[in-house]
C-alpha positions as CSV (number, residue, x, y, z in Angstrom):
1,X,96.5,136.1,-35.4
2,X,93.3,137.0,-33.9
3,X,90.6,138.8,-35.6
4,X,90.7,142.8,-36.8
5,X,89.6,144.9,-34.5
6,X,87.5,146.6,-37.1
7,X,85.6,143.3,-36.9
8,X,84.3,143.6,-33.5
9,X,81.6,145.7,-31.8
10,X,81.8,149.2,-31.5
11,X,81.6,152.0,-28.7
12,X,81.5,155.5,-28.5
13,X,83.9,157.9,-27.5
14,X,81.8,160.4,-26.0
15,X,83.1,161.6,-22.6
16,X,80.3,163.5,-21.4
17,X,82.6,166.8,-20.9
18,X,81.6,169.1,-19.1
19,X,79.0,167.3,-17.0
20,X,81.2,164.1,-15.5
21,X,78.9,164.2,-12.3
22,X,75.7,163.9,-13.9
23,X,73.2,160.8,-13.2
24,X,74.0,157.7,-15.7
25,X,76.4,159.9,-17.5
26,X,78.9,156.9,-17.8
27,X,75.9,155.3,-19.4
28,X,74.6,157.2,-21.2
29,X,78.3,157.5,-23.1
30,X,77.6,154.1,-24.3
31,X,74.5,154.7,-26.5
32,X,76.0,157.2,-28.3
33,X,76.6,157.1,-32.2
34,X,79.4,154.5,-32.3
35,X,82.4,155.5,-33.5
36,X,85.8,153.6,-34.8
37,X,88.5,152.6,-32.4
38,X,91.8,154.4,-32.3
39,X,93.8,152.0,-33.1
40,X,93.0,150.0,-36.6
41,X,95.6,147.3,-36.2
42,X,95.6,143.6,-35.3
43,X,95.9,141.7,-31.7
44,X,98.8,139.4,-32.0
45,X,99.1,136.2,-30.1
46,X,101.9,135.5,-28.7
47,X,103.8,132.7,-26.4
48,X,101.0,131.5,-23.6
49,X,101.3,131.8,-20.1
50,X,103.1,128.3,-19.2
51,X,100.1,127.8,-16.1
52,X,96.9,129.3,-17.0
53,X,95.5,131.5,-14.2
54,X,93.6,134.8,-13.0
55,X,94.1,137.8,-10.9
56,X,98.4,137.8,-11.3
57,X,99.5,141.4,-10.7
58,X,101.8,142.4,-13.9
59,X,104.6,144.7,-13.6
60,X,107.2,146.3,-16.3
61,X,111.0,146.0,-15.2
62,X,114.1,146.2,-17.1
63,X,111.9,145.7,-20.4
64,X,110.4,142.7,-19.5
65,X,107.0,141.9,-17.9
66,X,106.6,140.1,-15.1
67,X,103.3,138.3,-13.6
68,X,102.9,138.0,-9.9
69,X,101.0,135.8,-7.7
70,X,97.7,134.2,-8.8
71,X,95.0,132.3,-7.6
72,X,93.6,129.2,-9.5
73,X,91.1,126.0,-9.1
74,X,88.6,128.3,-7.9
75,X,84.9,130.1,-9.1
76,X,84.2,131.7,-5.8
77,X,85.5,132.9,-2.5
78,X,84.6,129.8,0.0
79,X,84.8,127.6,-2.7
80,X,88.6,127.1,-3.1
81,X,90.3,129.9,-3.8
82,X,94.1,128.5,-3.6
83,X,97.0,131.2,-4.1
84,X,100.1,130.3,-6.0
85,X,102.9,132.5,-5.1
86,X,103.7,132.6,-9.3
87,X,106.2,134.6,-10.5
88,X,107.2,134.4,-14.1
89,X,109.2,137.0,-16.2
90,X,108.4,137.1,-20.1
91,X,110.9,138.4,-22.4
92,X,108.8,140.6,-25.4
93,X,112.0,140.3,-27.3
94,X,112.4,136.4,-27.3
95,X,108.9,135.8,-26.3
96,X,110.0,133.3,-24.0
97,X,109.1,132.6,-20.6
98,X,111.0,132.2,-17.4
99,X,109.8,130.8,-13.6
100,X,111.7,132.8,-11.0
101,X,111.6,132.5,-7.4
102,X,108.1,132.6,-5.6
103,X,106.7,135.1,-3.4
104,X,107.6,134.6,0.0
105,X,104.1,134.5,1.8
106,X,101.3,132.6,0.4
107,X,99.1,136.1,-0.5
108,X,97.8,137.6,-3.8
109,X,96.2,140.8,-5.0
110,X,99.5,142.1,-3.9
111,X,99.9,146.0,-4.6
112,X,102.9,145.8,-6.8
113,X,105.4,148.4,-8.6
114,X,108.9,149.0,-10.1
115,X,111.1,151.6,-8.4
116,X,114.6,151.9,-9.4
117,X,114.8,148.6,-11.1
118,X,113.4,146.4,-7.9
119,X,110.0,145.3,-7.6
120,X,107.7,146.6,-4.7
121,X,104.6,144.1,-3.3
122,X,102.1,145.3,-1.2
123,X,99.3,143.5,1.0
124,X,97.3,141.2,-0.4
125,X,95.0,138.4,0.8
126,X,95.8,135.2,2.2
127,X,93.7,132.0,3.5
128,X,92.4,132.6,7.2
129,X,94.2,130.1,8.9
130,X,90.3,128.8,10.7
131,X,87.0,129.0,9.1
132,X,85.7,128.5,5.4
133,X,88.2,129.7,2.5
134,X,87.9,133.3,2.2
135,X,89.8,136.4,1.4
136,X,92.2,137.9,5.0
137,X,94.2,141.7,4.1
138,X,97.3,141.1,5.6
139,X,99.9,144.7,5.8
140,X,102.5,142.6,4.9
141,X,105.0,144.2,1.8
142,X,108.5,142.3,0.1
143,X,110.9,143.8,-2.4
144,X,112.1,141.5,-5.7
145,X,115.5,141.9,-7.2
146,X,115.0,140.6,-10.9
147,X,118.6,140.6,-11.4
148,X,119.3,138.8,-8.0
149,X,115.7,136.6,-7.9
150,X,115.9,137.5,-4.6
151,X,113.1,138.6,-1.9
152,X,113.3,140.6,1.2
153,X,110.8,141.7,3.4
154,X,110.6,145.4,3.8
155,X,108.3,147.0,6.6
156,X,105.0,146.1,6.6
157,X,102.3,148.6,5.5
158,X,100.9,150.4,8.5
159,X,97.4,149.0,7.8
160,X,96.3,145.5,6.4
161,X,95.3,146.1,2.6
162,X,94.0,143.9,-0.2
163,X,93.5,144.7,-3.8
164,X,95.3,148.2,-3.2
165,X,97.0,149.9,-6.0
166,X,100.2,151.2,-6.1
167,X,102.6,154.1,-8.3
168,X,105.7,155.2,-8.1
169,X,105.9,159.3,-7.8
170,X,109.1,161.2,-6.6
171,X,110.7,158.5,-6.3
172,X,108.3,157.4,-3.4
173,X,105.6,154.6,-3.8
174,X,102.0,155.6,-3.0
175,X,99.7,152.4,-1.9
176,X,96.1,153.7,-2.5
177,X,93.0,152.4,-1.1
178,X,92.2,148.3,-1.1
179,X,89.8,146.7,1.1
180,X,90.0,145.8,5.0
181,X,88.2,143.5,7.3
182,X,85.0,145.0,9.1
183,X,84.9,145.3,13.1
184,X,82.2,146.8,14.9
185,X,82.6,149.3,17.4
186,X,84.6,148.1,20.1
187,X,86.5,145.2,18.6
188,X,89.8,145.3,18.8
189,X,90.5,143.1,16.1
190,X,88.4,141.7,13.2
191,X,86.2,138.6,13.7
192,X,86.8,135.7,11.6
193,X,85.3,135.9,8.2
194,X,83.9,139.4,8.5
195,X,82.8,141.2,5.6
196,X,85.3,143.5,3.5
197,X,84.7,147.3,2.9
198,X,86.9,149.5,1.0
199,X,89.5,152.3,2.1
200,X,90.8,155.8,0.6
201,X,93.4,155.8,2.5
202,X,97.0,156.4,1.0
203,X,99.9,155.2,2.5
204,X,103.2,156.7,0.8
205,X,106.2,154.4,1.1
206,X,109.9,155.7,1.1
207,X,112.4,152.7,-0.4
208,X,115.1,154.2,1.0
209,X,114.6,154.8,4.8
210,X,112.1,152.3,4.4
211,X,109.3,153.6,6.4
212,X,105.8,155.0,5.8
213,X,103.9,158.6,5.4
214,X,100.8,158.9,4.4
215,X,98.8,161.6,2.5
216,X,95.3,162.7,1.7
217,X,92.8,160.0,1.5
218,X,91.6,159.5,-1.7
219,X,88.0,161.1,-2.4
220,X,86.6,158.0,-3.1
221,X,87.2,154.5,-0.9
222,X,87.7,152.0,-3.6
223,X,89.6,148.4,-4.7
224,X,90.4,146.6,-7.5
225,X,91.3,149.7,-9.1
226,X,94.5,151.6,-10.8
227,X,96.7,153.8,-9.7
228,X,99.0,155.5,-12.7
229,X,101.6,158.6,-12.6
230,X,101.7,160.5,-15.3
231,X,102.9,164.8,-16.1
232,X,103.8,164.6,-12.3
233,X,100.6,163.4,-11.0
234,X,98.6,160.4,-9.8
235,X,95.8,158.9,-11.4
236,X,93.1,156.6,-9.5
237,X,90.7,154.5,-11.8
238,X,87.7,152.9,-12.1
239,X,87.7,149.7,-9.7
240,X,85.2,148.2,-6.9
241,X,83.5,150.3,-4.0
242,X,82.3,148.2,-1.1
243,X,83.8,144.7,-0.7
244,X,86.7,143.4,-2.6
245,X,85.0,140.2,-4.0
246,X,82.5,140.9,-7.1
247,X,80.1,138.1,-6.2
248,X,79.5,139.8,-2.7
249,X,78.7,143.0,-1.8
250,X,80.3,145.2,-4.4
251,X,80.1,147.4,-7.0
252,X,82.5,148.5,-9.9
253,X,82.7,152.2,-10.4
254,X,84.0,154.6,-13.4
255,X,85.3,157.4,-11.4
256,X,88.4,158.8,-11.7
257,X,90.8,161.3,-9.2
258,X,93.9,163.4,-9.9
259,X,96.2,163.4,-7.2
260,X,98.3,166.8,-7.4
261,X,101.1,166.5,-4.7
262,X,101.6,170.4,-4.8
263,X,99.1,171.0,-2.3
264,X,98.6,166.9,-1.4
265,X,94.4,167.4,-3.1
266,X,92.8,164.4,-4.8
267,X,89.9,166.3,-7.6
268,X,87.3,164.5,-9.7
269,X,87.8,164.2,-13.5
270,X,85.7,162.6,-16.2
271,X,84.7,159.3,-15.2
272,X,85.8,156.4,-17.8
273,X,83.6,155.1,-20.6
274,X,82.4,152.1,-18.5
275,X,82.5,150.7,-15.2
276,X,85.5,148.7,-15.2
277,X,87.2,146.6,-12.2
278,X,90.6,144.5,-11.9
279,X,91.5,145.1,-15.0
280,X,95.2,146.7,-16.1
281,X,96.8,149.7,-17.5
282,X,99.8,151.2,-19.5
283,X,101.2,154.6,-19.9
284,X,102.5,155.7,-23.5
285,X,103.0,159.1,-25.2
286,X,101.5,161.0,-22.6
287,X,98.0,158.8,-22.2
288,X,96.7,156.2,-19.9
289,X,95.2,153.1,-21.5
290,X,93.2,150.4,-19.9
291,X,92.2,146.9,-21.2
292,X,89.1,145.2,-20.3
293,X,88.1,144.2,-16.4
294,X,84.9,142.5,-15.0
295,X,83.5,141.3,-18.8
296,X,84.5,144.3,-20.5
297,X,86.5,144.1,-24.3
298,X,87.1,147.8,-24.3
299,X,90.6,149.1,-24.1
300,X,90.5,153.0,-23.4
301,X,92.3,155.8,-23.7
302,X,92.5,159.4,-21.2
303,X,94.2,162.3,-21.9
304,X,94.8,164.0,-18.6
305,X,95.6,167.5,-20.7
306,X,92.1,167.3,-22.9
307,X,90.5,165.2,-19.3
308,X,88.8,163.4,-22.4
309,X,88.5,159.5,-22.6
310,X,87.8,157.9,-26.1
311,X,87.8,153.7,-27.2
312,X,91.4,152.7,-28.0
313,X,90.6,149.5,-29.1
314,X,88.5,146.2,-28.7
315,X,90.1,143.1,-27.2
316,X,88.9,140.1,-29.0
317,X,86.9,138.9,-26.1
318,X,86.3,139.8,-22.2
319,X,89.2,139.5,-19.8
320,X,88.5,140.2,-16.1
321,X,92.2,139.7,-13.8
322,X,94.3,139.7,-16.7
323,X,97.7,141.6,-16.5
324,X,100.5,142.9,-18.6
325,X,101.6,146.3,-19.2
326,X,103.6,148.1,-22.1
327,X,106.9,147.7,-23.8
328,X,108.8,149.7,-26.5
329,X,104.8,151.0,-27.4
330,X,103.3,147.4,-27.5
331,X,100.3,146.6,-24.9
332,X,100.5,143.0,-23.5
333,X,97.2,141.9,-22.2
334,X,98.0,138.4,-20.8
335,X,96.4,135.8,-18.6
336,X,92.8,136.5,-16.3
337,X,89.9,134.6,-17.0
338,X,86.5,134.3,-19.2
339,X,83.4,133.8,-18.3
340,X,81.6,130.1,-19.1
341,X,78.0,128.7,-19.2
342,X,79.5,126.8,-16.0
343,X,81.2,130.2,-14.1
344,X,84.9,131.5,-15.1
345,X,87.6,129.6,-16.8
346,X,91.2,130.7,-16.6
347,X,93.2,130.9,-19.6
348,X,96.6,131.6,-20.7
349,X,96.5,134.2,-23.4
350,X,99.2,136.3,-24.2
351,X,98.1,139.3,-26.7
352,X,99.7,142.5,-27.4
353,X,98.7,145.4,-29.7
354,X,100.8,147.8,-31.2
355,X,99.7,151.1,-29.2
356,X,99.8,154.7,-31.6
């Protein structure tokens, strides 16, 4: 068992309502009177990750989670970055682990998503096959049968997209913003090893003619960032503006859009608690929670009806890439990696928390 929560710094809950535009209001929310977390139960540590490693994409299906893709041996872009085409499927009930069939292409940061019990992958990144190791979009998108442990290719996504996000509304599959390859005026295709800069742009997949629409841009151009449905809308959180890699030219944001698909409008709503990037979420009882990102322990709660964010719990130590999702009310925060005196470590942890 890992330590209380009740043991561990504390955060406040203040939202800043009313005012979610104003200068350093995300902040300011932090040095606020402290306040309890939510939830006043223990993290429990389960069965480990059989290959420790960071930035998987995790997805529920059929009431199990499964963890997608990866990318290990590595610090910092240029520096060995190797994907591993992982995909393992963990059984909450048996806690048990299972290797199923890899990924097809050799990508990750995948956009990925259940639809009608198959699994949807989206973009991603993949080696540049000349130049120094470094992070190439590529439009490229594959649908998993868990049953089958099958993949197919589906058509690709109309633009090439890293470190999108992607949610499953109407029984269509929106693909939201990720980062693309810079070209200056003129070029007709990206040089090698340009820089990354983010998109809004929203491409709305439909499984079963399998073809692409696309509908309002989000309001901010972001990656690395969440994309939930919830009471019939979409939510877009937190995640990096600027270039997709945190040691380059980017920055992790706290905003946070509503996507109403009534009159296809993205509109502010109060930004999150902190700044958070690559980091993983859950729906349950009518709430969005989010666990950790870029060296944060905070797990946090919104409620779209109040627009009102508050501290859900603490994990017992920073987690930026991990992944998981929720089953039967339990959040699984699994795998990612911590931060050393020598860089980033990856690690295998497998914690859940018992959600209220």
């Amino acid at each position: 068992m890992v330590a209380s929560i009740g043991q561990v710094m504390r955060f406040s809950t203040n939202t800043c309502a009313g005012n979610p535009g104003a200068v350093n209001c995300g902040r300011d929310r932090l040095s606020q009177t402290p306040t309890a977390p939510a939830i006043q139960s223990t993290w429990h540590t389960l069965s480990p990750f059989p290959e420790p490693t960071w930035e998987l994409d995790g997805v529920e299906c059929h009431g199990k989670i499964y963890l997608i893709g990866g990318i290990t041996n590595a610090w910092a872009a240029r520096t060995g970055w190797i994907p591993n085409r992982l995909v393992y499927c963990y059984d909450p009930r048996s806690d048990q682990w299972t290797r199923k069939a890899p990924i097809p292409a050799v990508v990750h940061h995948m956009a990925v998503v259940e639809c009608d019990g198959m699994i949807y992958g989206f973009g991603g990144y993949k080696t540049p096959e000349q130049g120094p190791d470094d992070w190439e979009p590529v439009a490229g998108a594959w649908k998993y049968d868990p049953i089958a442990d099958t993949w197919s290719a589906i058509q690709p996504l109309p633009a090439a997209r890293g470190a999108a996000a992607a949610s499953v509304l109407d029984g269509r599959i929106y693909v939201a913003g990720g980062s693309y390859a810079c070209r200056r005026k003129g070029q007709a295709k990206a040089p090698a090893q340009a820089p990354h800069t983010s998109s809004a742009d929203v491409f709305v997949y439909d499984p079963v003619a399998d073809s692409y629409s696309q509908s309002a841009p989000m309001l901010t151009a972001r990656n690395h960032h969440l994309l939930e449905t919830l009471n019939g809308k979409l939510y877009a959180l937190g995640g990096r503006v600027g270039a997709s890699n945190a040691f380059q030219s980017s920055n992790k944001i706290d905003l946070v859009e509503e996507y109403d698909p009534a009159d296809d409008t993205w509109w502010p709503r109060s930004r999150m608690l902190a700044a958070h990037g690559a980091m993983l979420a859950c729906v349950h009882k009518g709430a969005i929670y989010v666990s950790g990102g870029d060296g944060q322990r905070m797990v946090e709660k919104y409620d779209p009806v109040a627009d009102r964010w508050s501290v859900a719990a603490e994990l017992p130590r920073p987690h930026l890439g991990a992944a998981g999702g929720c089953v039967d009310g339990r959040m699984y925060v699994i795998t990612g990696h911590v931060r050393t005196a020598t860089g980033s470590q990856p690690v295998a942890d497998n914690l859940a928390i018992d959600l209220v």
